[in-house]
C-alpha angles and dihedrals in degrees: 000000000000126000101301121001116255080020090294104147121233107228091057087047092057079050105059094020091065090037090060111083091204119087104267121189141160121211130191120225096260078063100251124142111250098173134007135173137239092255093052099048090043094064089038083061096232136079127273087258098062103052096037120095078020121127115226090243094064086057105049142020124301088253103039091049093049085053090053091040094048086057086052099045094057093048091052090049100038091036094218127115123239111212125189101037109161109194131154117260117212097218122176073251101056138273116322132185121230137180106215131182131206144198143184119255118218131192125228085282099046093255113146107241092166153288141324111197131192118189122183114203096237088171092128102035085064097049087049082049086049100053094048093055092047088049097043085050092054100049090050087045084047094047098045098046096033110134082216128074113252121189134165111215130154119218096254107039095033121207119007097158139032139167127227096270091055086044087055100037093058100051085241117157094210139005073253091068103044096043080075108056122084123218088259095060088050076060153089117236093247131018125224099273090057100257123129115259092223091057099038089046085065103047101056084049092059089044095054098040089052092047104028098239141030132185114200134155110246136180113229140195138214131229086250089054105256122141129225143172124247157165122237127196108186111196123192111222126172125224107193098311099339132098126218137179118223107196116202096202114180124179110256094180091107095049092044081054084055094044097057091046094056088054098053088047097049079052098055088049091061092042087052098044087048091056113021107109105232123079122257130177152137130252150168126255097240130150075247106011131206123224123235108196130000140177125239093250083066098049081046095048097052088037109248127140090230156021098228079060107047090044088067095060119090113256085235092056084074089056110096083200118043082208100061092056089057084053101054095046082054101054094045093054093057097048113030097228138036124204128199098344113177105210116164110243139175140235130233093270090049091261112148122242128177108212134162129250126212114179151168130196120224114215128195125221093277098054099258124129125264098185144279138280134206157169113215118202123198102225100162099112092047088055090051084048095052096051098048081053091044089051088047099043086052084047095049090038085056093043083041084056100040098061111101093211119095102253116196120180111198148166122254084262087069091256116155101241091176137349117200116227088274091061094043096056097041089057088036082232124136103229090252097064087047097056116104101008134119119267093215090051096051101028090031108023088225139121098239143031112298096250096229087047103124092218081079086065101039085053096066108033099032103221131097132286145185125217137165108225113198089184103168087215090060092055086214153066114249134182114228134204137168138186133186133266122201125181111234091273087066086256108160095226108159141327135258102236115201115184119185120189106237094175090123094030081066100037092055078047091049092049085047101055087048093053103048085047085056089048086041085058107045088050093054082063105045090052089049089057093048098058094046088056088052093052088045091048088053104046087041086056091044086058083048093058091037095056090039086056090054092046093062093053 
């Protein structure tokens, strides 16, 4: 080509062509660069003398540069320009989008010798696009699946949107229905406080249109009447000139529910803490400590009228022992919690009292203590109570040991439970080593029960029997004897067995029977010898009579 191509000479093209920021360049119709810019070899990441005199096949794949050929081709046929074209651009930095324009360019005769070309990096501007589709996509996804009702209404003109929530909500058949309704009709007459709904609507629109947004509680109606609680944000947002109000209204019935409940039960906590009978307060952790609150059965426990009054002692005035009180604080501290802990305190009149502590320190954000709270019990009497039954279990344990008898106590699978000292030292077993293990094994050196054991028969009939056992294991005769045990439900649970050792009591039976058959049979004899005299004395005073008879004669 000449100089510059349609007679535009070069040296003003490399002018204009650098001092335009947008991409410039001239093509000739076999597609080669003939000119380019600054701007456009500087995306391209090279110089102008590289790319020009280039095809664009030598640039970009085989299938992108026929695309980009195809658009010029048809320029150059048709010999009209095509502007707008947004296409995406392959760069040494990544793909870019660009809007180019191109034109035909034309010699001194008209002829088309090629094509100028003007392409304008709009990389940003579709993102920007981008975002706001995707935007504008997310708020209609948002306001079309909301859980809360969202409706766009003005003061005057009331509701001219509403999502399906609102539509819901509201107990409306269609959007139709509930773009006529005004925010008085979605209302009571009169809200709690005793304003008309009418007015007060009005009045947290104005609010929220002179300050962009309000927050207020409202009670709401359906369109079937029904009543419900709810929040409701009102937002301020222009289109063009006009204002508008957007209101985000969720129901707020289930968490008023909740709320009421809380507050009954936060009443019946008082209630509870005013007439449970064990003392429960709050104090701090002071050498001497103050308490903060306090219920009446403290103040009782302690024996003062009154709880004003007791609220004004040191907590370490209660402490019999001033010491005591270093060592629970201590112990508190270190642990955090303290649960059942007996300390010996005092009342009001210096009389001592044992009680139990439970406790809890409450710490702040920077680790120091708040105070503590508590829940005193009065155990004295219980403590009186244990160790009468401590005296008499020690009582019962020594009259448990002095019996001679072996004393087994078992459960109803012939396990030892306990073994008094008698047991024990006939067996030559500590009680431990007896615990838990079967009687027939030990006593019979068997695998199961000894079939003329009585406990057989107490467990079936639950009642109690008596039965002499010549096991030669054993070595000895005992007698054996076993009663019932039942749980406090009535439940039959084990026997008391109770084995005395008669080996002498039968032998001295033995040597008495012997004794009263020889007796028996001396006896036998003696009376035998008797009857035979008898007879002799009477036949011998037969003879008499006889002789006397003769005598006469």
């Amino acid at each position: 080509m000449s100089e510059g191509a349609g007679d535009f000479p070069k040296k003003e093209q490399d002018i204009i062509f650098d001092a335009v920021p947008a991409m410039i360049f001239i093509k000739d119709k076999e597609n080669r660069f003939l000119r380019v810019n600054e701007a456009l070899a500087k995306i391209m990441g090279t110089t102008k003398a590289n790319l020009e005199g280039k095809s664009i096949f030598d640039l970009y794949p085989r299938e992108e540069a026929e695309k980009f050929w195809q658009d010029d081709k048809a320029i150059i046929a048709s010999g009209k320009p095509r502007r707008n074209i947004v296409e995406e651009m392959n760069t040494p930095e990544g793909a870019k989008w660009v809007r180019t324009d191109k034109l035909p360019l034309r010699d001194e005769a008209g002829n088309i010798i090629g094509i100028l070309g003007f392409s304008v990096d709009i990389t940003e501007l579709k993102i920007a696009e981008y975002k706001l589709d995707e935007s504008e996509a997310g708020f209609r996804v948002l306001y079309e699946s909301s859980s809360d009702a969202i409706m766009m209404l003005t003061p005057k003109a009331g509701f001219f949107s509403g999502n399906p929530a609102a539509i819901k909500l509201f107990g409306c058949r269609d959007k139709k229905e509930f773009t006529m309704k005004s925010p008085a009709d979605l209302s009571p007459e009169y809200q709690p406080d005793g304003a008309l709904s009418s007015t007060k609507a009005q009045q947290m629109m104005s609010i929220a249109m002179e300050k962009g947004s309000h927050y207020f509680e409202w009670v709401h109606k359906r369109v079937d009447g029904s009543e419900f609680y709810a929040t409701v944000l009102l937002a301020r947002f222009e289109i063009g000139a006009k204002e508008f109000l957007q209101a985000t209204v969720r129901d707020i019935t289930e968490l008023k529910k909740t709320e009421q409940a809380l507050r009954e039960s936060e009443e019946r906590y008082r209630s509870l803490v005013e007439n449970v009978d064990v003392g429960i307060y709050r104090n701090t952790a002071g050498e001497k400590g103050s308490f903060i609150s306090a219920n009446p059965a403290i103040a009782k426990i302690f024996g003062y009228e009154s709880v004003k009054e007791f609220l004004k002692v040191n907590v370490s005035d209660l402490y019999q022992d001033p010491q005591e009180r270093k060592l629970f604080l201590e112990e508190i501290i270190q642990k955090g919690s303290v649960d059942g802990k007996e300390l010996k305190l005092r009342k009001k009149d210096g009389t001592s009292i044992v009680c139990a502590i439970t406790a809890q320190i409450k710490y702040d954000d920077k680790r120091n203590i708040e105070w503590i709270d508590g829940v005193v019990q009065d155990i004295t009497e219980r403590k009186l109570y244990e160790e009468k039954i401590r005296k008499a279990a020690e009582e019962w344990s020594r009259t448990f040991d002095a019996i001679s008898d072996m004393i087994f106590i078992m459960d109803k699978d012939h396990n030892f439970k306990r073994a008094n000292k008698a047991a024990c030292e006939a067996l030559k077993m500590r009680e431990e080593e007896l615990i838990g293990r079967k009687c027939y094994e030990i006593l019979h050196k068997r695998n199961d029960p000894w079939p003329l054991c009585p406990m057989e028969q107490t467990n079936q009939d639950h009642m109690s029997h008596i039965e002499e056992v010549d096991d030669p294991v054993i070595g000895v005769i005992i007698l054996v004897s076993t009663s019932p045990i039942f749980d406090e439900k009535g439940q039959y649970v084990g026997v008391v067995h109770v084995a005395k050792d008669i080996s002498q009591r039968k032998k001295i039976e033995d040597e008495l029977i012997r004794r009263i058959d020889s007796l028996e049979r001396f006896q036998r004899i003696t009376v035998d010898r008797e009857l035979k005299m008898k007879e002799l004395k009477e036949k011998i005073k037969e003879l008499e009579g006889l002789l006397a008879k003769n005598n006469n004669k």
